[in-house]
TORPA-4810 file (N, C-alpha, C, O; in nm, 3 decimals):
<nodes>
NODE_1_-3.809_-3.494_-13.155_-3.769_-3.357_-13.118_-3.625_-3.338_-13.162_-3.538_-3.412_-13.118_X
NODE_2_-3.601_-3.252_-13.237_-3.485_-3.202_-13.320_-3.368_-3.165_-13.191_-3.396_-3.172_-13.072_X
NODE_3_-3.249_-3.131_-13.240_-3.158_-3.099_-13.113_-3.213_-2.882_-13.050_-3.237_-2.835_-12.938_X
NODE_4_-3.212_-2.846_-13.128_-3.270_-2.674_-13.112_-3.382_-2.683_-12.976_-3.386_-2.630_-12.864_X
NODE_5_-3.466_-2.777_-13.049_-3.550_-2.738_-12.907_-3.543_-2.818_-12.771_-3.607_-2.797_-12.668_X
NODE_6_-3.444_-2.923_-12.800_-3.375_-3.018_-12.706_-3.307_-2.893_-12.629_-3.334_-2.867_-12.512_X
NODE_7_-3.232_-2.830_-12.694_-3.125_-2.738_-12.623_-3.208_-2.577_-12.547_-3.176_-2.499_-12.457_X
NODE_8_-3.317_-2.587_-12.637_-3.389_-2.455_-12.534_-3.501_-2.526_-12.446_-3.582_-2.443_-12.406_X
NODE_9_-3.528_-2.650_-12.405_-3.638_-2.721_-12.308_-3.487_-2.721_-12.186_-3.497_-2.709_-12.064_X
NODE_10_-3.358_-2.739_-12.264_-3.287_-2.758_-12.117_-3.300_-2.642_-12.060_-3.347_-2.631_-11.946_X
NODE_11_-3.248_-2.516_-12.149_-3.187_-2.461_-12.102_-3.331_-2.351_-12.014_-3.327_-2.244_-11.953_X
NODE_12_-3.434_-2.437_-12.047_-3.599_-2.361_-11.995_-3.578_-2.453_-11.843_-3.588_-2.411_-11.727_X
NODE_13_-3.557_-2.549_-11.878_-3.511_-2.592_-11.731_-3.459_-2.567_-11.581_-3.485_-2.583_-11.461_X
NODE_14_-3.341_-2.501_-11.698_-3.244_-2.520_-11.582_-3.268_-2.340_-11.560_-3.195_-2.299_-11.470_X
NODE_15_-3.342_-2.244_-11.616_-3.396_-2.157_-11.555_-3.505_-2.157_-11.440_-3.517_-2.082_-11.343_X
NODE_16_-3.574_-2.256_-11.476_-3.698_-2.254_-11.373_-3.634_-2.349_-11.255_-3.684_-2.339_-11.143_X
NODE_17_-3.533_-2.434_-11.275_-3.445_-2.458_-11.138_-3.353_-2.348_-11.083_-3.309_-2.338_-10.968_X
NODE_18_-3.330_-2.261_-11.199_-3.247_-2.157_-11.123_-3.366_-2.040_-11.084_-3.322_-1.931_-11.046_X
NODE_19_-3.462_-2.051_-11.090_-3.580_-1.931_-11.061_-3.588_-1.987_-10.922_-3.564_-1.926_-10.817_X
NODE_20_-3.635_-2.141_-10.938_-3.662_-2.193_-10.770_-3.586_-2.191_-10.671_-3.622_-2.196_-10.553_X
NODE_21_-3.428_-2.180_-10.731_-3.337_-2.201_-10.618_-3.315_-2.044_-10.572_-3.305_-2.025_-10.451_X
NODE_22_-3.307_-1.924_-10.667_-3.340_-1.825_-10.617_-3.430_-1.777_-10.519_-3.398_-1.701_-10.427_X
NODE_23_-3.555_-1.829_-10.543_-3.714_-1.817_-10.497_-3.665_-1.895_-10.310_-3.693_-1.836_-10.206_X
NODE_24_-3.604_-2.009_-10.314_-3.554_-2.018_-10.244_-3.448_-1.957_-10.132_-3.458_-1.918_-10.015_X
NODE_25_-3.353_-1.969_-10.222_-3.267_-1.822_-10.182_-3.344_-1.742_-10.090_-3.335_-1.756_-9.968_X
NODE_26_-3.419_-1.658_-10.147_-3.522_-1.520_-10.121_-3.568_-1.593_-9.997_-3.512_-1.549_-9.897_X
NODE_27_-3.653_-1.689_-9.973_-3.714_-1.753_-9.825_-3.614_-1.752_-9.731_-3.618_-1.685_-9.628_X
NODE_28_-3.499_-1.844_-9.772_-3.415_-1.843_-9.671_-3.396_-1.727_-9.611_-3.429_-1.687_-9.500_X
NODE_29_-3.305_-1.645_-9.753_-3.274_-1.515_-9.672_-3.355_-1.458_-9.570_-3.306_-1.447_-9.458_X
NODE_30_-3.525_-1.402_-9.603_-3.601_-1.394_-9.530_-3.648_-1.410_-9.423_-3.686_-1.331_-9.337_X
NODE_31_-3.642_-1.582_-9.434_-3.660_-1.607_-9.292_-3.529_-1.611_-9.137_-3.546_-1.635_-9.018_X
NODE_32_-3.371_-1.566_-9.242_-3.310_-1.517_-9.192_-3.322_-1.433_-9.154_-3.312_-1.430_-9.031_X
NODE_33_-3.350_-1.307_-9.224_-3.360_-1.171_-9.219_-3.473_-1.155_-9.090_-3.477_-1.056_-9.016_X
NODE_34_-3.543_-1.248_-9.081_-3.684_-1.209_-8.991_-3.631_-1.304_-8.851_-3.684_-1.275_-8.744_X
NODE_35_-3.545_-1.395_-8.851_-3.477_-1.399_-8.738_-3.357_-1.330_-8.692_-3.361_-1.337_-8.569_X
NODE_36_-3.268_-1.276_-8.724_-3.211_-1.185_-8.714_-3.314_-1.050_-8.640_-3.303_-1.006_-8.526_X
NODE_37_-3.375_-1.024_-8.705_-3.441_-0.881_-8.658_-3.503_-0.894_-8.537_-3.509_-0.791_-8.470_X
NODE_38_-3.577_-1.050_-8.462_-3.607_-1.101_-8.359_-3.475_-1.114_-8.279_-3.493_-1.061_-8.169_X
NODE_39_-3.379_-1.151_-8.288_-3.251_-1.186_-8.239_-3.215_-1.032_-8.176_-3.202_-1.008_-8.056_X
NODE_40_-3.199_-0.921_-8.299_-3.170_-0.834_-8.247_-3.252_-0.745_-8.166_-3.214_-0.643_-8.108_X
NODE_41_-3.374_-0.798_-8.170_-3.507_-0.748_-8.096_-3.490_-0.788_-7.949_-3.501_-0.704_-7.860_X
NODE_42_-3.463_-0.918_-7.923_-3.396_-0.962_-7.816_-3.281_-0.937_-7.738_-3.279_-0.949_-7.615_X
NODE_43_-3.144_-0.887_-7.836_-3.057_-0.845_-7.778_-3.113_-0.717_-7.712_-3.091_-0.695_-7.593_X
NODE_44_-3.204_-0.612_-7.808_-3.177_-0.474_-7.746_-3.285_-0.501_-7.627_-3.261_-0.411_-7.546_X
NODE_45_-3.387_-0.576_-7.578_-3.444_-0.629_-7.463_-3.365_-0.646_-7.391_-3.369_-0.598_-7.278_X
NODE_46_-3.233_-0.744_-7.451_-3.176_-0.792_-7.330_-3.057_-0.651_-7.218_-3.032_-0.627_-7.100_X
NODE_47_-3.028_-0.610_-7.326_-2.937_-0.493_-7.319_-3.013_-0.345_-7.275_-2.952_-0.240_-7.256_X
NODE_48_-3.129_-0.359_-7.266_-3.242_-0.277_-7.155_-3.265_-0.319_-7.034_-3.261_-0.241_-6.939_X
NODE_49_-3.298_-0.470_-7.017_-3.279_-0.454_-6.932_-3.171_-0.507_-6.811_-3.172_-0.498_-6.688_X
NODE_50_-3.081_-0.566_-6.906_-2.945_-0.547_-6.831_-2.905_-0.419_-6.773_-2.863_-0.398_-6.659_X
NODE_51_-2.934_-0.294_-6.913_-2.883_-0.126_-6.867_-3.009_-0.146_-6.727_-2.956_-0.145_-6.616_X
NODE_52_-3.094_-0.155_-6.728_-3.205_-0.140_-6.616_-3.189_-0.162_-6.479_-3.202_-0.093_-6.377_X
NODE_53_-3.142_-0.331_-6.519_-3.069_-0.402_-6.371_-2.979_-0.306_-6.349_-2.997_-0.243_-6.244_X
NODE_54_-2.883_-0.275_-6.418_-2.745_-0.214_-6.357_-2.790_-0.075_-6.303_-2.752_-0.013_-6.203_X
NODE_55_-2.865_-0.048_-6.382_-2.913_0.139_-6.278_-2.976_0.120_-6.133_-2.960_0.197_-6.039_X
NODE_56_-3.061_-0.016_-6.134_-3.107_-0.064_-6.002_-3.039_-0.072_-5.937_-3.039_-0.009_-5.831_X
NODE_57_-2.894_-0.204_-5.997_-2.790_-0.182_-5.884_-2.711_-0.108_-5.841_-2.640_-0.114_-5.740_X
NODE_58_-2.724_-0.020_-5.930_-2.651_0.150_-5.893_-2.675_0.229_-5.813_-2.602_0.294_-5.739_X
NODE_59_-2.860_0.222_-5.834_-2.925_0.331_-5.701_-2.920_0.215_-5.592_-2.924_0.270_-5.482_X
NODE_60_-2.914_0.110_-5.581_-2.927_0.022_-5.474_-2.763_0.053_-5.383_-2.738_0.078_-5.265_X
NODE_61_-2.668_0.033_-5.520_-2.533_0.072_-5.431_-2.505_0.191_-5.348_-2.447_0.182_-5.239_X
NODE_62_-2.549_0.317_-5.404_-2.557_0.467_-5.363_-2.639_0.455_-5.284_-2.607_0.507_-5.177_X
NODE_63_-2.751_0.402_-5.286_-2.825_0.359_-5.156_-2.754_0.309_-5.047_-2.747_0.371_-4.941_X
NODE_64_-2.709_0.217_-5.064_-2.632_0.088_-4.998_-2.513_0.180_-4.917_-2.482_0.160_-4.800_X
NODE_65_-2.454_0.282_-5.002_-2.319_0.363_-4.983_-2.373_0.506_-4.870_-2.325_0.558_-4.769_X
NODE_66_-2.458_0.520_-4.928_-2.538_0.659_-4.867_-2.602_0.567_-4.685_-2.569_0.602_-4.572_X
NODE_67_-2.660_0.494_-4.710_-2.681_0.418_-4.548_-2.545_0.424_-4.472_-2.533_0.497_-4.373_X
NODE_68_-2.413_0.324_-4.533_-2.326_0.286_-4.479_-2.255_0.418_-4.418_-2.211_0.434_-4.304_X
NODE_69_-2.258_0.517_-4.535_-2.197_0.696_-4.489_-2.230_0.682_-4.396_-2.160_0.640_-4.303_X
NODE_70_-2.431_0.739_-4.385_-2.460_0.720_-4.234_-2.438_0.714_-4.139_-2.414_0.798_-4.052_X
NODE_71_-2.444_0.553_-4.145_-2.360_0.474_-4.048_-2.240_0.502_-3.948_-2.220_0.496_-3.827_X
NODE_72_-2.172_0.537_-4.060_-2.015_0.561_-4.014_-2.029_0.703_-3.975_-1.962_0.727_-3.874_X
NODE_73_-2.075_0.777_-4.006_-2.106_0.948_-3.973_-2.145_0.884_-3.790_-2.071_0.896_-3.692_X
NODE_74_-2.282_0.819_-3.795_-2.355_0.774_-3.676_-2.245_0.703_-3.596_-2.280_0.691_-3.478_X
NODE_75_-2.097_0.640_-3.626_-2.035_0.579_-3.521_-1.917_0.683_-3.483_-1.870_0.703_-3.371_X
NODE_76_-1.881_0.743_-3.600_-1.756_0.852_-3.558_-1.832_0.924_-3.451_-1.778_0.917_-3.340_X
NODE_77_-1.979_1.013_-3.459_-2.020_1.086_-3.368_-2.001_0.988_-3.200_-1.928_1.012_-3.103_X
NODE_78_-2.111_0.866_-3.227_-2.081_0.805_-3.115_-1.929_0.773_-3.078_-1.919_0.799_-2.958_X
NODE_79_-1.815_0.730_-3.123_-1.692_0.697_-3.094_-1.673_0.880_-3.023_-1.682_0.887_-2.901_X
NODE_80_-1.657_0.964_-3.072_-1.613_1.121_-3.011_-1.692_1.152_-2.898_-1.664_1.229_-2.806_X
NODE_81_-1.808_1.075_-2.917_-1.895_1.136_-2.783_-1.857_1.004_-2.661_-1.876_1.012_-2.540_X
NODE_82_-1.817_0.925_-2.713_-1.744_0.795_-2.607_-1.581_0.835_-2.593_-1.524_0.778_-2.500_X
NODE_83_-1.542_0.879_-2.632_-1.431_0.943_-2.626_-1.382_1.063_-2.549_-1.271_1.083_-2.500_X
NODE_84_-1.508_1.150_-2.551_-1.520_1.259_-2.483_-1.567_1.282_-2.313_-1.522_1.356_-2.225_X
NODE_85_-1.670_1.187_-2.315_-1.755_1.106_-2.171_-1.605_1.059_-2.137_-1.550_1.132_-2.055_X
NODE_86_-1.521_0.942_-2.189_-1.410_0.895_-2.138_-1.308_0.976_-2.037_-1.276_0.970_-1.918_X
NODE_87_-1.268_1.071_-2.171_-1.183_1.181_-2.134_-1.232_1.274_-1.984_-1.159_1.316_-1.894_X
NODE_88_-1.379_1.286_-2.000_-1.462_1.339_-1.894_-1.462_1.308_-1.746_-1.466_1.374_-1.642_X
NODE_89_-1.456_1.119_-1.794_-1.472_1.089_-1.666_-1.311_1.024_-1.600_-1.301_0.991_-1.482_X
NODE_90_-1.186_1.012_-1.706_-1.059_1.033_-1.616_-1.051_1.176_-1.539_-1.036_1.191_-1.418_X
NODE_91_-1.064_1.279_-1.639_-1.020_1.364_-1.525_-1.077_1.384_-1.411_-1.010_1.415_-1.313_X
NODE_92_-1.237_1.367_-1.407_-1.318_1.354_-1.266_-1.222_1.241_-1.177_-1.180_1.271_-1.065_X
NODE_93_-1.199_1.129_-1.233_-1.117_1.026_-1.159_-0.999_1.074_-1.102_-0.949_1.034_-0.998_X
NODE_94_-0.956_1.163_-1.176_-0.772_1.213_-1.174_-0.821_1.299_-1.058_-0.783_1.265_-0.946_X
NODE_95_-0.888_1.389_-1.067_-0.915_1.486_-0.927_-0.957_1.444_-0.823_-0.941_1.503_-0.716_X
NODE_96_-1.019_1.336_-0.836_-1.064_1.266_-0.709_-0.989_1.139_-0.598_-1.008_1.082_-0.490_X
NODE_97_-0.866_1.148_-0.748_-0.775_1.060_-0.688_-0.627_1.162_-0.615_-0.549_1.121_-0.530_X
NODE_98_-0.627_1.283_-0.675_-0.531_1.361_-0.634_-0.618_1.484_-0.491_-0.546_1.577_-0.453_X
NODE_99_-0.720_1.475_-0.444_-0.783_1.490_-0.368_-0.762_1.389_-0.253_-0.725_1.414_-0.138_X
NODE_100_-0.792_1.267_-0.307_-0.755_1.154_-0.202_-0.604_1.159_-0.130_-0.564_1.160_-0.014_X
NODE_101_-0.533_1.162_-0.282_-0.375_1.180_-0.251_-0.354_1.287_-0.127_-0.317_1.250_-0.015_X
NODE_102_-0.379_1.411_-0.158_-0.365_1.512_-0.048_-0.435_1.466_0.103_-0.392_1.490_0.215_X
NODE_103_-0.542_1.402_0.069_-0.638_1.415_0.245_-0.522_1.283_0.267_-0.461_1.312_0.370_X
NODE_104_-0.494_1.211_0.236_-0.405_1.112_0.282_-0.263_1.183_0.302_-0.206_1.150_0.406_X
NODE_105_-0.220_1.242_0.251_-0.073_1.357_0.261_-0.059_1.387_0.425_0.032_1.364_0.505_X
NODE_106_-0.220_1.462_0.442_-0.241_1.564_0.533_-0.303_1.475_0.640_-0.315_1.530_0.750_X
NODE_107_-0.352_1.322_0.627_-0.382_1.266_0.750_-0.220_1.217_0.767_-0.163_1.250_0.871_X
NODE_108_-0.168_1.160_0.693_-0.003_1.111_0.728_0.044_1.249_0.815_0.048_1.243_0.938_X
NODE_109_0.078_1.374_0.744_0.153_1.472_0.857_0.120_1.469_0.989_0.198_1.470_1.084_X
NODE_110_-0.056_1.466_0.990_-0.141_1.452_1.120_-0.054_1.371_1.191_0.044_1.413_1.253_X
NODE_111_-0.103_1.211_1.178_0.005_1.126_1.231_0.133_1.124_1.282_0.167_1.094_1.397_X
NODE_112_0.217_1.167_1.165_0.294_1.197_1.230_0.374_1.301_1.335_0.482_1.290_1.391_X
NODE_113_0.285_1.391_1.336_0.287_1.485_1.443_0.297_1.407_1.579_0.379_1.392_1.669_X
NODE_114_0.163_1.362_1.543_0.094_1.322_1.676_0.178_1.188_1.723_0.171_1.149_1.840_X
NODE_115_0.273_1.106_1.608_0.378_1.030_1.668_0.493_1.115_1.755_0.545_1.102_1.865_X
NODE_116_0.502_1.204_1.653_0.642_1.270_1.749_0.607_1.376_1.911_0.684_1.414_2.000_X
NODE_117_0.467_1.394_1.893_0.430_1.442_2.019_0.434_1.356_2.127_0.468_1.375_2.244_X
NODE_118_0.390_1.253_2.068_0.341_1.126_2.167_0.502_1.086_2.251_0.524_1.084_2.372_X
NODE_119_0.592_1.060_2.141_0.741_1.015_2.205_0.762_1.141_2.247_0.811_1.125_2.359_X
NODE_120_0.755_1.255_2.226_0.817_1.364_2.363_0.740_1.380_2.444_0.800_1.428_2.540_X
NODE_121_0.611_1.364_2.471_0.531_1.351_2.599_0.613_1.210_2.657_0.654_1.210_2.773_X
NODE_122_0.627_1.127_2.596_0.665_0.970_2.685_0.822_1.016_2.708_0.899_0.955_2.781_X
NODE_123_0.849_1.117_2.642_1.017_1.081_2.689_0.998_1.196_2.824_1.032_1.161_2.937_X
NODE_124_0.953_1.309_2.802_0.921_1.416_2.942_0.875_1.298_3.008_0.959_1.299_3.098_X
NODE_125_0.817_1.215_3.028_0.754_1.160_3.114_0.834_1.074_3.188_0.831_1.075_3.311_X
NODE_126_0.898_1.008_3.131_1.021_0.942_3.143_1.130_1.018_3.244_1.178_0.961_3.342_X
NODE_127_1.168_1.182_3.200_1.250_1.201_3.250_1.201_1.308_3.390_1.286_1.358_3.463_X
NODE_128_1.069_1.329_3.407_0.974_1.349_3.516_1.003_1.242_3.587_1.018_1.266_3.706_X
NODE_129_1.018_1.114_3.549_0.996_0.999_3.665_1.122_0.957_3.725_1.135_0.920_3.842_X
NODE_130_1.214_0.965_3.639_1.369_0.998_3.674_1.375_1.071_3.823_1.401_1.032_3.937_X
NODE_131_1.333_1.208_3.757_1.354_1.340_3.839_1.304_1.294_3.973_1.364_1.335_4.072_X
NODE_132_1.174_1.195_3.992_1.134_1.154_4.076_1.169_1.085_4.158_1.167_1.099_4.280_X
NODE_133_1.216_0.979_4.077_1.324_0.851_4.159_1.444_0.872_4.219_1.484_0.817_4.322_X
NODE_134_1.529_0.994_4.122_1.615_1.076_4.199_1.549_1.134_4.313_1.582_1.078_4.417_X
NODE_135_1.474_1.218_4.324_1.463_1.286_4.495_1.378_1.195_4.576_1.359_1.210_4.696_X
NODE_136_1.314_1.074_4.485_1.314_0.986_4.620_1.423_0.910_4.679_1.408_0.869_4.794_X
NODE_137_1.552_0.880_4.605_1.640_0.845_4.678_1.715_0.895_4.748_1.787_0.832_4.825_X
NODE_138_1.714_1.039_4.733_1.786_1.106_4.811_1.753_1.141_4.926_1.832_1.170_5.016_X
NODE_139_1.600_1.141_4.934_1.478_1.136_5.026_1.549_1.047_5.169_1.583_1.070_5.285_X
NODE_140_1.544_0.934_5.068_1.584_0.802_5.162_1.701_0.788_5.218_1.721_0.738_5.328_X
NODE_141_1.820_0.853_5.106_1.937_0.859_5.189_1.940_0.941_5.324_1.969_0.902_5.437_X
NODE_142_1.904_1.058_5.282_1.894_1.138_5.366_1.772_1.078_5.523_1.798_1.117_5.637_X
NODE_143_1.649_0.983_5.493_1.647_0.931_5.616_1.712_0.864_5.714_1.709_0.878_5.836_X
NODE_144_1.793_0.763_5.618_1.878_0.683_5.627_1.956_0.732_5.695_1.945_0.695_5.812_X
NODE_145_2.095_0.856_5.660_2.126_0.927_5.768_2.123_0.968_5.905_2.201_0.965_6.000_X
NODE_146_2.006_1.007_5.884_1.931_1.087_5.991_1.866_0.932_6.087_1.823_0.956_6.200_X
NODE_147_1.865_0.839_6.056_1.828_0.738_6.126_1.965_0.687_6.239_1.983_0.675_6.360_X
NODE_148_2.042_0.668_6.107_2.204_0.632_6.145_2.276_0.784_6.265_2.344_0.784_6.367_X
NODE_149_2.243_0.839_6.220_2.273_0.963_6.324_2.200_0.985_6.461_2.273_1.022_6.553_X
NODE_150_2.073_0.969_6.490_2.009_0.945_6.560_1.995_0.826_6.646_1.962_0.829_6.765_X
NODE_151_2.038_0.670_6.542_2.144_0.591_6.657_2.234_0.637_6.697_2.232_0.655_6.819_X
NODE_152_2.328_0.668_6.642_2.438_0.681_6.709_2.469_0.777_6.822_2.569_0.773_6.893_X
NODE_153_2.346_0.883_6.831_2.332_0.999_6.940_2.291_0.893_7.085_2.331_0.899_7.201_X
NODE_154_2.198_0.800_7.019_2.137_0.746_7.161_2.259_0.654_7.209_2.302_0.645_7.324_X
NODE_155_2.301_0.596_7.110_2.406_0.477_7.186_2.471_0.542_7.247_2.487_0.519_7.367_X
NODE_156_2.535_0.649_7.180_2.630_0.749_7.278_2.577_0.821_7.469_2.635_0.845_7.574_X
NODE_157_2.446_0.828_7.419_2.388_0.887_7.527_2.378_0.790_7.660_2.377_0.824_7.778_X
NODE_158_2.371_0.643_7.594_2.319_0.561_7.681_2.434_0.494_7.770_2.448_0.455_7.886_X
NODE_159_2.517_0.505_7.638_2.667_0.433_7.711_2.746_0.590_7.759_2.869_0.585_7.749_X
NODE_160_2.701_0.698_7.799_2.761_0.792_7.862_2.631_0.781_8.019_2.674_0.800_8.133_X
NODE_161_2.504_0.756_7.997_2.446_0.733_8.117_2.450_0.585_8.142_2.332_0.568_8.172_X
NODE_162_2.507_0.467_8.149_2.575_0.358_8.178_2.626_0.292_8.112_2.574_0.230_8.019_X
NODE_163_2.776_0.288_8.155_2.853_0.239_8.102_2.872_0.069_8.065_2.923_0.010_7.970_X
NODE_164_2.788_0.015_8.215_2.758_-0.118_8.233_2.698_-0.165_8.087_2.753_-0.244_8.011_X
NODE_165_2.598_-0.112_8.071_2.582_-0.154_7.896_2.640_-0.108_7.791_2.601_-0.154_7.684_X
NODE_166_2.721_-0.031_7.791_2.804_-0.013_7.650_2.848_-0.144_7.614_2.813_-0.165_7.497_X
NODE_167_2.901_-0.229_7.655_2.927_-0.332_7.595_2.805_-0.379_7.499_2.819_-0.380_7.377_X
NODE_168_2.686_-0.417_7.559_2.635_-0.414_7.488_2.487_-0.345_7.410_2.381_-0.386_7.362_X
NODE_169_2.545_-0.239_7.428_2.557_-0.093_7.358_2.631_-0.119_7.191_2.594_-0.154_7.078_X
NODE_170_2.713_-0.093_7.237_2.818_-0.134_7.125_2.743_-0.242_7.011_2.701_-0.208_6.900_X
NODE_171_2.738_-0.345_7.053_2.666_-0.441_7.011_2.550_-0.386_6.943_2.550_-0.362_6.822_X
NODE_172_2.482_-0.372_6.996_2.347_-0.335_6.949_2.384_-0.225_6.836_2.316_-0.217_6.734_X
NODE_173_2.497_-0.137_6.859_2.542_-0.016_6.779_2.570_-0.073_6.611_2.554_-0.028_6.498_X
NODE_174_2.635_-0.239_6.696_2.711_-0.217_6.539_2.591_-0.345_6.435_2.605_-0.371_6.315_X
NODE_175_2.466_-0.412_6.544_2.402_-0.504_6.487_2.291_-0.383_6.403_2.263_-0.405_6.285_X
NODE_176_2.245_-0.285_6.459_2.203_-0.175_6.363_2.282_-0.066_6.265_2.240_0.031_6.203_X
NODE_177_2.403_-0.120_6.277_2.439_-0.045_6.174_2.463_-0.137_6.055_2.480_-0.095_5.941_X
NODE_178_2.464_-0.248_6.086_2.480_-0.372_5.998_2.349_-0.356_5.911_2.338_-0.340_5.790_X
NODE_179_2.241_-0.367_6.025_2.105_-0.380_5.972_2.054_-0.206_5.883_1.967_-0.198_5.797_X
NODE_180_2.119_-0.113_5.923_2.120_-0.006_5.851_2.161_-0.052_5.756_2.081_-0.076_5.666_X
NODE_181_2.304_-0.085_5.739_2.416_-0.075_5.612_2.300_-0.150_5.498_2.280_-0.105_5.385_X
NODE_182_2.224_-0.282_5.559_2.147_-0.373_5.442_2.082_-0.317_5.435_2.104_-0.266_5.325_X
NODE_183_1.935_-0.243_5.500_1.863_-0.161_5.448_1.879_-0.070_5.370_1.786_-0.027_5.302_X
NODE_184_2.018_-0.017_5.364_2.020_0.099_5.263_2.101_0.036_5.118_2.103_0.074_5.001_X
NODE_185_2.178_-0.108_5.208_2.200_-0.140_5.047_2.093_-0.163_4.958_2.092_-0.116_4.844_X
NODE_186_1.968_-0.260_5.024_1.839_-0.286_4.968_1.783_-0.128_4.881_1.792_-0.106_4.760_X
NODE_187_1.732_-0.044_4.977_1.712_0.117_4.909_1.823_0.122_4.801_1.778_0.089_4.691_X
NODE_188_1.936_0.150_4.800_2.030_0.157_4.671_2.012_0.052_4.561_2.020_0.086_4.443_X
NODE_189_1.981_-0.100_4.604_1.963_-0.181_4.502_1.855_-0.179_4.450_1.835_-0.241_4.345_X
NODE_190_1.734_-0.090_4.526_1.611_-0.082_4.425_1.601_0.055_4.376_1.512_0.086_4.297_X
NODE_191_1.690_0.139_4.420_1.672_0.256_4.336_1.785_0.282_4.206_1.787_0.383_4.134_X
NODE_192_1.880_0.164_4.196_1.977_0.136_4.096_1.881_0.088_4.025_1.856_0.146_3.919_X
NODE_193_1.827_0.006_4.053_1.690_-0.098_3.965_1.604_0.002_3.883_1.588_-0.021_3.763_X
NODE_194_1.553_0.105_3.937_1.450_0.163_3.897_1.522_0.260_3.828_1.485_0.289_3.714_X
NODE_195_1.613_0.313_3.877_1.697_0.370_3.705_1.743_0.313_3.632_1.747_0.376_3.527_X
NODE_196_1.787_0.213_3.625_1.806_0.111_3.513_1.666_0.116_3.414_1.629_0.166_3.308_X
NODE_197_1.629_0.052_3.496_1.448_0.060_3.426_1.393_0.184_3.407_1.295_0.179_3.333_X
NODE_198_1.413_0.267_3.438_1.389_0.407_3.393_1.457_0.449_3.228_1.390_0.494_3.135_X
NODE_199_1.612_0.419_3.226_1.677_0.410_3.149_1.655_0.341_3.021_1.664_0.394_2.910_X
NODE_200_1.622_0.209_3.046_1.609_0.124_2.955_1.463_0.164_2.889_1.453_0.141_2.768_X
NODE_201_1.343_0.224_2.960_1.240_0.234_2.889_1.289_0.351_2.812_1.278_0.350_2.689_X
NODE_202_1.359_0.489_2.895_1.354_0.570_2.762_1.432_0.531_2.627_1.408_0.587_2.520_X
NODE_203_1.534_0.424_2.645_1.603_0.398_2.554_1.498_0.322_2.440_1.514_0.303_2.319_X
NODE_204_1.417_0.296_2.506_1.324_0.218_2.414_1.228_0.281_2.332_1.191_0.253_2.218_X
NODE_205_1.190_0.379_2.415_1.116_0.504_2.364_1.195_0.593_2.273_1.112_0.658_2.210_X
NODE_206_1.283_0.618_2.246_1.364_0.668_2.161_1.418_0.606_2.048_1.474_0.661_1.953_X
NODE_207_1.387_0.435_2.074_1.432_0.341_1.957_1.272_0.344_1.883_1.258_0.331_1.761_X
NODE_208_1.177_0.359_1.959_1.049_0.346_1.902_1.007_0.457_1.824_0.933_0.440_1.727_X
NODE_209_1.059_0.599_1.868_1.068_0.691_1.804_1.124_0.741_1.710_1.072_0.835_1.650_X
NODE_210_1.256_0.684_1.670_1.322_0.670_1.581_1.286_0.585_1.417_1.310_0.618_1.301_X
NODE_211_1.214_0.456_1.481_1.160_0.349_1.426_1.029_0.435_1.327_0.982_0.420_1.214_X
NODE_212_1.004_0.536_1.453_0.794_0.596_1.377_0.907_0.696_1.217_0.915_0.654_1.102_X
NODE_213_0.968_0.816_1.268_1.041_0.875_1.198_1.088_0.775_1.058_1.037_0.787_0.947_X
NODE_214_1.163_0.705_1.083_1.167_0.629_0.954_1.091_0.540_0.849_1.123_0.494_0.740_X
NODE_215_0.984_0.536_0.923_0.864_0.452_0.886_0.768_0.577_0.794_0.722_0.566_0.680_X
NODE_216_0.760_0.680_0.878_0.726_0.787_0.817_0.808_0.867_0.703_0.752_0.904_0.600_X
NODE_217_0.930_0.887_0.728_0.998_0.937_0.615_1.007_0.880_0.511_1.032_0.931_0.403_X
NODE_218_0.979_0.713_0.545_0.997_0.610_0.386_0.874_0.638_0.336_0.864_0.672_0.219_X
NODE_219_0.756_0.626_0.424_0.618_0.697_0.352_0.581_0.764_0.289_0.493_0.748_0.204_X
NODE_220_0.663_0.896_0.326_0.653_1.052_0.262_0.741_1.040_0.148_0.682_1.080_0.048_X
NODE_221_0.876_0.996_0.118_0.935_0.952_0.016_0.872_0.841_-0.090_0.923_0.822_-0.200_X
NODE_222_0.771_0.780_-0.051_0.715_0.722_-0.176_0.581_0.780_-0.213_0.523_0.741_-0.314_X
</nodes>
């Protein structure tokens, strides 16, 4: 074989290697081309239903958002209507406590009326019993007197109708006037007594009365 057709068997060659590697080429590409178009067949699947999921979770959120509104619509009402019942039932409380306040006001004045009546009935009473103890002692003086006078008429009488006993006349004159004088000191020492004690209770009654007054005025002041 001469060099001419040496040089066109190569160059027949290296066409039908360059036909195959083309021919090749062409598959590859192809079967690129045909994965690719699956690939992107897949993406836009995937990217449906990703868009899909996300609209789900969209109406699920607006769902989700639209309940929770609700909700909160459903607790503001209840919070205003617990709020309102609240408000409702202080002031029922407030009136029932400023109701109380007054009947307690008006039983305290009661009271204390009826304290300060009570110490001027006990102090009139007091000075009724005074008034009493006074004209019973005077009562007594005045028997007393009249006792002492009435000895002394008889002794006189007796020692003017015998003289033989004036001596002891006399005697007898002055052992009852002795015994007068103690009897009436006794009468004076128990009717000093009983004004004392007369005294001392109203003083007490007037400290007790004094005592209600301030007890009451600190009351009414708080």
């Amino acid at each position: 074989m001469n060099e001419p057709t040496q040089l066109l068997q190569a160059e027949k060659d290296e066409l039908q290697e360059a036909g195959m590697e083309i021919r090749h080429l062409k598959s590859t590409i192809a079967a690129l081309r045909e994965e690719l178009e699956g690939l992107q067949y897949e993406m836009q699947e995937s990217v449906q239903r990703a868009v899909a999921d996300a609209a789900d979770e969209a109406t699920q959120l607006m769902e989700t958002a639209t309940a929770l509104r609700e909700e909160l619509d459903n607790l503001n009402f209840e919070k205003d209507q617990a709020v309102q019942e609240a408000t409702a039932n202080s002031h029922d409380e407030i009136q029932q406590l400023m109701k109380t306040a007054a009947a307690l006001r008006e039983e305290l004045d009661n009271l204390s009326f009826e304290k300060d009546k009570a110490v001027q009935e006990a102090i009139a009473r007091g000075n009724d019993e005074i008034q009493q103890l006074k004209k019973t002692a005077q009562a007594l003086r005045g028997e007393l007197d009249d006792l002492s006078f009435e000895k002394d008429q008889s002794v006189q009488k007796v020692v003017a109708e015998d003289s033989d006993k004036a001596q002891q006349l006399q005697q007898t004159v002055v052992a009852l006037r002795e015994e007068l004088d103690t009897i009436k000191g006794r009468y004076e020492d128990k009717i000093q007594g009983m004004e004392r004690a007369a005294r001392d209770e109203i003083k007490q009654l007037q400290e007790t009365a004094a005592a209600l007054r301030e007890k009451l005025e600190t009351e009414n002041g708080e």
